[in-house]
Structure formats: C-alpha cells, structure tokens
Residue, then its C-alpha position, 0 to 999 in steps of 0.5 A: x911101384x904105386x902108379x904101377x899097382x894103381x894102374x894094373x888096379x885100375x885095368x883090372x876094374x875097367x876088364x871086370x866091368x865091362x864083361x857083362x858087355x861082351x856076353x850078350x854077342x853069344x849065340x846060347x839062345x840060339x839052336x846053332x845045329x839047324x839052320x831053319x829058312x823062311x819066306x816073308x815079307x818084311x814089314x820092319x828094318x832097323x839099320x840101328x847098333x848094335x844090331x841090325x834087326x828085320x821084322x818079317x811077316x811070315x805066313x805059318x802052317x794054318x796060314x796066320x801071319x807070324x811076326x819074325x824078329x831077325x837079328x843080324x851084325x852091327x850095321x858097320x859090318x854089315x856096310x863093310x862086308x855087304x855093302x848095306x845101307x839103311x836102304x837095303x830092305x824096305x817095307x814090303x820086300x819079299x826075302x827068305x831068311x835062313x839062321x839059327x832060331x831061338x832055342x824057346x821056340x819063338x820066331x826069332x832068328x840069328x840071321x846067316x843068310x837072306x835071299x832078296x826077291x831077285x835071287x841075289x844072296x847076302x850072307x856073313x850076316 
C-alpha cells in the first residue's frame, strides 16, 4: 500500500511540474479570427527546438522595412509532415507569410502557411 501511495505521489508531482511546460504551446497571444499575409524577404532561419522561427523583412504602408518574427511547428514536425530541412529557406528568399498575428499588434506570427517564390505552398506549419 505504501509503494503504491509513493508511486501515484510521485506521478502527481511529476504532472504538477510539468503543467507550466505544455502552456506556452497555446495560441492566447494570437488573434486566431484572421488570417493576415505578408510579403518579405527573409533574413533569419532558425530550424532550432522547440520552434522553427523565420524572421522576414517586410516593407509596411510608408515603405520602411519591419522585422517579421515567424513562429512555426518544432523542426521534427515540420521534416515529418514537409519534408523541411535546415535548407528550406535562406537568407534572401522572397515568401508570403500567412497566420495569425500577435494580439498586441506587433510583427509577430503564428505561421499556417507560406508561399515560397515558386508558387509552391507549405502548409500545416
């Protein structure tokens, strides 16, 4: 009776402690009623855990360039599910973006779906 209480004690703590783990994979910081696209070269690819992270250079409404930070799936997913490789995109390539952006209103997407130069799509991201 005691190793089992030790045991199902010991779950419990193991659960407890990693709650604040699985949080972050929320979408709360982003406006997931609109899907917004832009168009931008990108200047940053990070094929790295536990996001795959793009950063575009985009030119806004009065013409200045604003740095786009681009949150994807975990680069396992993303070589399951689109063949990527840490290859995928370079520095220079022109993309269209499309996801949910930030709720705050700054530059930052959760990505659904990019548009390489090509025309070829990549989606489930």
């Amino acid at each position: 009776m005691r190793k089992l209480a030790l045991v199902l004690g010991l779950g419990l703590v193991v659960l407890l402690a990693s709650a604040p783990l699985l949080a972050h994979h929320g979408e709360a910081n982003y406006d997931t009623d609109k899907v917004v696209s832009v168009k931008g070269t990108v200047s940053g690819f990070e094929f790295i855990n536990p996001h795959t992270l793009i950063t575009l250079d985009v030119k806004n409404e009065k013409g200045e360039i604003e740095k786009w930070n681009c949150e994807a799936r975990s680069p396992g997913m993303l070589v399951r599910v689109g063949g990527w490789d840490k290859n995928t995109l370079k520095p220079g390539d022109v993309i269209t973006v499309s996801g949910y952006r930030a709720k705050n209103g700054s530059p930052v997407m959760r990505l659904q779906k990019i548009t390489l130069a090509d025309g070829t799509v990549k989606d489930n991201l």
